[in-house]
SEFIKE-151762 format. One record per residue (C-alpha): chain; residue number from 0; residue in one letter; z, y, x. Coordinates in steps of 0.001 Angstrom, whole numbers. Example, Ala and Ser with C-alpha at 12.3 -4.5 7.8 and 13.67 -1.06 7.14 Angstrom:
BEGIN
- A;0;A;7800;-4500;12300 $
- A;1;S;7140;-1060;13670 $
***
This chain:
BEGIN
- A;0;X;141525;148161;9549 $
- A;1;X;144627;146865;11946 $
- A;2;X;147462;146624;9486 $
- A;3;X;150342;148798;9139 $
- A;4;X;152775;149588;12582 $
- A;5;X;155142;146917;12197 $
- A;6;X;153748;144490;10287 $
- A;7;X;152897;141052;11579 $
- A;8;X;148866;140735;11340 $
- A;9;X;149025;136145;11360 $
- A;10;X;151528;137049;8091 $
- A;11;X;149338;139199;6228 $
- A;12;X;146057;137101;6408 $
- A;13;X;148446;134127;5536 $
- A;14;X;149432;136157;2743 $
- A;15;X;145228;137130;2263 $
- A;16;X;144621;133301;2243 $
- A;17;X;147474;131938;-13 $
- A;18;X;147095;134855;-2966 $
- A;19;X;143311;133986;-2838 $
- A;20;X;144014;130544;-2788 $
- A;21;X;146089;130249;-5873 $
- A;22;X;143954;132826;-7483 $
- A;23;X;140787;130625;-7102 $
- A;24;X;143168;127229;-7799 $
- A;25;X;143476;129012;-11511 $
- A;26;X;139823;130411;-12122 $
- A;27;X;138484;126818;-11253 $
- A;28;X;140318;123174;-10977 $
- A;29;X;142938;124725;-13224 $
- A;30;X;140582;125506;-16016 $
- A;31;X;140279;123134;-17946 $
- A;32;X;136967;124455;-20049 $
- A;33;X;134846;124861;-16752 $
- A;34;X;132173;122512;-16716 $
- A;35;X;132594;119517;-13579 $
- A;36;X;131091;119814;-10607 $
- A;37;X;131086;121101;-6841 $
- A;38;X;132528;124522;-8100 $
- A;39;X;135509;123569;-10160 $
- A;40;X;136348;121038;-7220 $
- A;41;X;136285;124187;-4859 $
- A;42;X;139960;125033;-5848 $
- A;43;X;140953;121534;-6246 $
- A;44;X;143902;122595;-3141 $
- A;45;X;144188;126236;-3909 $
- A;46;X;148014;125809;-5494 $
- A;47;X;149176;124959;-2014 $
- A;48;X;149412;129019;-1794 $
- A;49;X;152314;128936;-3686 $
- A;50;X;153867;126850;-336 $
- A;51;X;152332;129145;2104 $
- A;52;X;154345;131752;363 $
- A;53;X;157545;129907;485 $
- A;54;X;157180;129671;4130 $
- A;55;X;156639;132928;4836 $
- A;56;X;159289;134079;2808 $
- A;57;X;161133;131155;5076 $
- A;58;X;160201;133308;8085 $
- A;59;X;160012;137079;7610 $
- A;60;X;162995;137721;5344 $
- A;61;X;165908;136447;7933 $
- A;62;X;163354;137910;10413 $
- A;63;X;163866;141459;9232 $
- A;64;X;167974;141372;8961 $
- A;65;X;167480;140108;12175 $
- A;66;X;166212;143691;13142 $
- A;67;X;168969;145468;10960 $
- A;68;X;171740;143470;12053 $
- A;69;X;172794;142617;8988 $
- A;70;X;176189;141735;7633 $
- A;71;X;177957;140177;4922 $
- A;72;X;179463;143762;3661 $
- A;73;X;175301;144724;3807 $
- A;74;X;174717;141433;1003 $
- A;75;X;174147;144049;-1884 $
- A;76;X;171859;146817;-100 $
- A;77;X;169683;143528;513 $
- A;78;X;169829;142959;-2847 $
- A;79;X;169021;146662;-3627 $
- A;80;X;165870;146400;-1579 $
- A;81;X;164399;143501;-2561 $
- A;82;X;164774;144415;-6515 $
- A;83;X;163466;148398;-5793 $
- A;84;X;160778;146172;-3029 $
- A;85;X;159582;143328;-5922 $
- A;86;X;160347;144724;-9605 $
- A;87;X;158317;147964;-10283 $
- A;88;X;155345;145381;-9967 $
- A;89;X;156541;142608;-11619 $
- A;90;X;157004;144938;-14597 $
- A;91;X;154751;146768;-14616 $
- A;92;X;152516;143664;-14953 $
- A;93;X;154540;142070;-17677 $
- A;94;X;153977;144766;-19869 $
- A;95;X;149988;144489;-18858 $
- A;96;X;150058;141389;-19799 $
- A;97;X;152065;141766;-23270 $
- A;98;X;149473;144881;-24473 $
- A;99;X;146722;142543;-23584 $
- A;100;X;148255;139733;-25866 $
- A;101;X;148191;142717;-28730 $
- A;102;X;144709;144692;-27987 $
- A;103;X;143005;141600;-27146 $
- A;104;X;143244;139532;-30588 $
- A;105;X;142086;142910;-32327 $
- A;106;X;138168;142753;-30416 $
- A;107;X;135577;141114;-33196 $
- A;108;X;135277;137769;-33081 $
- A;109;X;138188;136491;-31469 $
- A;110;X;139208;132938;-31745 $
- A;111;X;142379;132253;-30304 $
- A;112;X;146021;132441;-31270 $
- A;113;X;148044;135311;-32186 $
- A;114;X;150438;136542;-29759 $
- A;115;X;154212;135328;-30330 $
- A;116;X;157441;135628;-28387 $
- A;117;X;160755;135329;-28600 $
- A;118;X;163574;137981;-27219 $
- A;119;X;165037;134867;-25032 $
- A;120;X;161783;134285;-23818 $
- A;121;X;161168;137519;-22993 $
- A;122;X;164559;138778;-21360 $
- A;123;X;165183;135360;-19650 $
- A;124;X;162336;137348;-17204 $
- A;125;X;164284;139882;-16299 $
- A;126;X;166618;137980;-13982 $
- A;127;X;164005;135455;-13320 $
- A;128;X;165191;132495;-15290 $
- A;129;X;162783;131205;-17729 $
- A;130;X;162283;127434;-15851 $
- A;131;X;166160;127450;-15640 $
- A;132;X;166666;127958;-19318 $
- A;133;X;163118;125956;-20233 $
- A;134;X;161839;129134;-21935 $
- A;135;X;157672;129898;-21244 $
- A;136;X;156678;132240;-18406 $
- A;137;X;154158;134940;-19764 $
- A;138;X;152300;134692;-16454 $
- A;139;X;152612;131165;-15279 $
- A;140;X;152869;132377;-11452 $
- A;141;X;155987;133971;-11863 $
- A;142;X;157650;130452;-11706 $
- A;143;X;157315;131098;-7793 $
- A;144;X;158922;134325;-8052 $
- A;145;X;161820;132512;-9830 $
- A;146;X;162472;130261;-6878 $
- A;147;X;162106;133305;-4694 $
- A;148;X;164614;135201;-6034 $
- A;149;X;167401;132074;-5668 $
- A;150;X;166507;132086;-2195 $
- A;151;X;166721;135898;-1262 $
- A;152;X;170760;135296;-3006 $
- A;153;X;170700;132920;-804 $
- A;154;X;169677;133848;2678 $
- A;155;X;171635;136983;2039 $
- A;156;X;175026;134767;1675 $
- A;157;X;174253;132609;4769 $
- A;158;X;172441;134758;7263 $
- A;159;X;175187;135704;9446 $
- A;160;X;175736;131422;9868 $
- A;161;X;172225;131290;10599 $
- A;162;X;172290;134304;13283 $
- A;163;X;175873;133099;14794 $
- A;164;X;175765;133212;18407 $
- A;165;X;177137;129453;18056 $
- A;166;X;175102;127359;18067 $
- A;167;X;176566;124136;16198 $
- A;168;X;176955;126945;13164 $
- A;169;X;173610;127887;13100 $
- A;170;X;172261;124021;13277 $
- A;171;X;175033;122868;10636 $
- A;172;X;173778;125648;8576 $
- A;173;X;169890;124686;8659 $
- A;174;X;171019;121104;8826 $
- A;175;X;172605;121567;4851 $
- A;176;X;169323;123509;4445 $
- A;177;X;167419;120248;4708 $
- A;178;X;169789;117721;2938 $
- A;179;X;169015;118937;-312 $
- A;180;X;165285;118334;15 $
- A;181;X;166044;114488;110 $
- A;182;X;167766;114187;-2849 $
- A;183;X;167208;117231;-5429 $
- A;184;X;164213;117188;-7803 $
- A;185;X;162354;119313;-10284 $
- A;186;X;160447;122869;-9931 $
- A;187;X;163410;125374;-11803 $
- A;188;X;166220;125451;-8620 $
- A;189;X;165388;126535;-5250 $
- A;190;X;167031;123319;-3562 $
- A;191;X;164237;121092;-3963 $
- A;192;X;161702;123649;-2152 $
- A;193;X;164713;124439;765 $
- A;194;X;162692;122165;3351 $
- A;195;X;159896;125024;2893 $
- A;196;X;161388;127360;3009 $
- A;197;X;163578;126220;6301 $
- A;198;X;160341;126163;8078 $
- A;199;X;159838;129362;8662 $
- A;200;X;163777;129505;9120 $
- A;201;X;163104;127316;12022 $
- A;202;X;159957;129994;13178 $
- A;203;X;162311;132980;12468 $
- A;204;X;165250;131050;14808 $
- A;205;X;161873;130359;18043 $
- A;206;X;160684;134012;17438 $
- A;207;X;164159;135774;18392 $
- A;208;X;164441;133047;21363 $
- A;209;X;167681;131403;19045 $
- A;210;X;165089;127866;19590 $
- A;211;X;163807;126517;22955 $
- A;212;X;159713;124925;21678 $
- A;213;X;161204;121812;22070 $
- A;214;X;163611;122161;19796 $
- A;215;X;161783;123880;17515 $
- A;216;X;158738;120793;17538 $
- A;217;X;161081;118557;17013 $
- A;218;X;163013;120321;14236 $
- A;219;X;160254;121282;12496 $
- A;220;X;158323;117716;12716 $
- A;221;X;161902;116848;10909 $
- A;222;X;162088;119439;8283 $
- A;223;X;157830;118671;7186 $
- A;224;X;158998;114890;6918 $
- A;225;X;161373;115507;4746 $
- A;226;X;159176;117770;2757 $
- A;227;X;156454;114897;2676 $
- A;228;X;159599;112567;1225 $
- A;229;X;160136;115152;-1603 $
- A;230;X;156670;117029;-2215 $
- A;231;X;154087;114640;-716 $
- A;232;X;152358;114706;2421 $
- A;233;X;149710;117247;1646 $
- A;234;X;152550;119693;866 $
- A;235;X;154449;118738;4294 $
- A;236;X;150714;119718;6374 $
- A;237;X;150738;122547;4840 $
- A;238;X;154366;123343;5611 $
- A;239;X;153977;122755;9169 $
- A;240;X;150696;124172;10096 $
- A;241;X;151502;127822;8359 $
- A;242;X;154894;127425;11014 $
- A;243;X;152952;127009;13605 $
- A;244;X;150220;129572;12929 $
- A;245;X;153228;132010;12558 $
- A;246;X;154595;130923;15863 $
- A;247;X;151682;130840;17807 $
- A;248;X;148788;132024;16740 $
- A;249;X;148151;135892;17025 $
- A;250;X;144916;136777;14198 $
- A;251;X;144036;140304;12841 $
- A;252;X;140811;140102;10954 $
- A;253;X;140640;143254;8600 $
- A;254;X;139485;141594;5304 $
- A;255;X;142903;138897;5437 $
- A;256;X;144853;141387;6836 $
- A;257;X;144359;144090;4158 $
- A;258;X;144271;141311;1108 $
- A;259;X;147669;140265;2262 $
- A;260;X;148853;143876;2062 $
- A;261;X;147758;143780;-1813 $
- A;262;X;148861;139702;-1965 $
- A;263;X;151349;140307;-3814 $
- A;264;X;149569;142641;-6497 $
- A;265;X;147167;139860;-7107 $
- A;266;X;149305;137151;-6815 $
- A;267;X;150545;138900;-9795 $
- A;268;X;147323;140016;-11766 $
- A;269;X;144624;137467;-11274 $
- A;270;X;145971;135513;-14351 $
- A;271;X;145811;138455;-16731 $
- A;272;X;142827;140184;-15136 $
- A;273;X;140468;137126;-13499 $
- A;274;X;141569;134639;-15770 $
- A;275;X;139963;136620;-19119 $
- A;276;X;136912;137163;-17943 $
- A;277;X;136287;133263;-16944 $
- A;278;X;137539;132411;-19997 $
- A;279;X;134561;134309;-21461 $
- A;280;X;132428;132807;-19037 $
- A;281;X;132716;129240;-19844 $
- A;282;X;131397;130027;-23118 $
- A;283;X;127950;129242;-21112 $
- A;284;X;127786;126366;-20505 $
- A;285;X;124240;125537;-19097 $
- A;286;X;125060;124408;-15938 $
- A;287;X;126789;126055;-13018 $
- A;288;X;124965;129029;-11808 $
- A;289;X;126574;131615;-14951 $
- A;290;X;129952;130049;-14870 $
- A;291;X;129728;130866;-11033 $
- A;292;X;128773;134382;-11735 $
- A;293;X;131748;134543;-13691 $
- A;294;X;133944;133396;-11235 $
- A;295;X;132615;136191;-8542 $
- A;296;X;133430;138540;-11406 $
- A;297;X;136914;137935;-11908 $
- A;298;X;137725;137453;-8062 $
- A;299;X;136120;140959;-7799 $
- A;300;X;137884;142421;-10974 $
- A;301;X;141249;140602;-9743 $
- A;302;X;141315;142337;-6099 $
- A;303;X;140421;145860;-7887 $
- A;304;X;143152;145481;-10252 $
- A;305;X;145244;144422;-8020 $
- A;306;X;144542;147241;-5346 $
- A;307;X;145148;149578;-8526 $
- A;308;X;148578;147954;-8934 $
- A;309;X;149387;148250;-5142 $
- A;310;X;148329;152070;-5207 $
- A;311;X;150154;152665;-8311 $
- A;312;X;152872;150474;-7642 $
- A;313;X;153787;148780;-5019 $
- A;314;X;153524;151226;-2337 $
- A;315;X;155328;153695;-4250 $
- A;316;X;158462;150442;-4477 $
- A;317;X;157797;149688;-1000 $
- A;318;X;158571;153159;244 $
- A;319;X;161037;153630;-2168 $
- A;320;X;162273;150480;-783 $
- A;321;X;162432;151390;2636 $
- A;322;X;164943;154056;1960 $
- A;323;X;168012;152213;1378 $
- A;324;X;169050;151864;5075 $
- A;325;X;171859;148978;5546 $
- A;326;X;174660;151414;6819 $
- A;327;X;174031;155301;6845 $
- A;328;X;174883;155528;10532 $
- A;329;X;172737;153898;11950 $
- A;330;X;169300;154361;12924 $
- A;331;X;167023;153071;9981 $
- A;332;X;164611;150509;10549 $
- A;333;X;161233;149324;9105 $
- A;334;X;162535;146697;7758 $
- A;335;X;159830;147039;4643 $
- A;336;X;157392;146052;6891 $
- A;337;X;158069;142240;7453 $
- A;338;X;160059;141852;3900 $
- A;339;X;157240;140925;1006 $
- A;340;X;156226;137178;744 $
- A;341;X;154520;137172;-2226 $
- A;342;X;155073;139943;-2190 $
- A;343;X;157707;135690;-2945 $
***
């Protein structure tokens, strides 16, 4: 199953691999009643999704007001699209998540806490602010979403620097991208994952020929040191190897491909969905073979849900999405296609 005209088939699986990885991050090293051993160690390095994602997001949004030449006077249509793109789902799966908190505490022999929020909490989610304010996510992926939001206000205040046909502006620009990365720490504000997210700036500026290769090796080896000086060197691989397979490498296998067209969906219910049912099945704890069982389960259970979520959804959002053309004049593109990161 190719993907979609338009998309870009290397994105998708990256998207495949990263939701998968963070998915299996949470069912395994991140539980912390699995039993040790060879399986729980399986997702020891599954959270680097979460940076796969910020590079794409690096990469395919400037990519795609690249093909709708877009403008400062366009800043709130982008806006418009990536709210109507990212929200139906992210809402939809909040209130998933707060009916389970209610219906699940009712089943016989429940043991854990009762369900309790506050109204901060709650509508600090509905302009993605709970790490800025210090209030608890109800999902704890939708941190990522948090930072992904800054940088879509972002990129839509500074993309006409980054596509100036001059080209001191666009390397001062990315240059002041990269700064903050050296000195800005902590996981609420966007600045400390810039370097990230600059990398697939820097494979957005080589794809529209804006970046000769040499210029983009050398600016990239640049922006993942600098990511190793803030994140850590494992984070900085990981930063420059998704670049590159954007840049270079040309992959369409069907399974990646269609699991990053639902990436987003389970980025957002594997928690809620796959995270229940291994919670039941640490219960057993007689070695590893159950526990594993469990795990399969909620990977399967996670993809369905989230393919229920896309159908439901997200497609719906994305084609209501692709509606709002940037000026009604002109010819509208697919724009849609490239946009989703985690959908980031």
């Amino acid at each position: 199953m190719p993907p979609p005209s338009g998309r870009i088939a290397t994105v998708d699986a990256l998207r495949g691999i990263a939701s998968l990885s963070v998915a299996w991050f949470h069912f395994t090293s991140a539980n912390p009643a699995l039993t040790p051993g060879i399986v729980k160690s399986s997702g020891n390095y599954g959270w680097l999704g979460v940076y796969i994602f910020f590079v794409i997001s690096g990469f395919v949004i400037p990519y795609s007001l690249e093909k709708a030449n877009y403008g400062y006077r366009q800043f709130w249509r982008f806006l418009s699209k990536r709210i109507v793109r990212l929200d139906p789902p992210y809402f939809a799966n909040m209130a998933f998540i707060l009916g389970l908190a209610f219906v699940v505490p009712l089943v016989p022999g429940f043991r854990g806490p009762q369900p309790h929020f506050t109204a901060t909490q709650l509508l600090s989610h509905f302009a993605y602010l709970n790490s800025v304010v210090g209030k608890t996510w109800i999902n704890p992926v939708y941190w990522s979403l948090g930072i992904e939001f800054q940088y879509y206000l972002l990129i839509g205040l500074i993309f006409p620097l980054l596509s100036s046909s001059r080209v001191a502006t666009r390397m001062l620009t990315m240059f002041a991208l990269l700064v903050p990365g050296l000195f800005v720490r902590g996981e609420a504000l966007v600045f400390s994952h810039l370097p990230l997210f600059l990398a697939g700036i820097l494979t957005y500026q080589f794809k529209v020929g804006r970046l000769s290769k040499g210029y983009y090796f050398g600016a990239l080896a640049v922006t993942a040191m600098v990511t190793g000086f803030g994140s850590g060197i494992v984070i900085a691989v990981t930063c420059g190897l998704t670049s590159l397979l954007i840049a270079f490498v040309e992959f369409s296998g069907r399974i990646l491909t269609w699991l990053g067209s639902i990436s987003y969906s389970l980025y957002l219910m594997h928690v809620p969905v796959g995270g229940k049912i291994v919670d039941v099945g640490t219960r057993f704890r007689h070695g590893q073979l159950v526990p594993s069982l469990f795990l399969i389960a909620a990977t399967a259970s996670s993809i369905f849900a989230a393919w229920v979520l896309y159908r439901i959804v997200e497609l719906p959002s994305q084609r209501l999405s692709s509606r709002i053309s940037y000026a009604k004049k002109r010819e509208k593109q697919d724009e849609n296609a490239v946009e989703c990161s985690v959908a980031a």
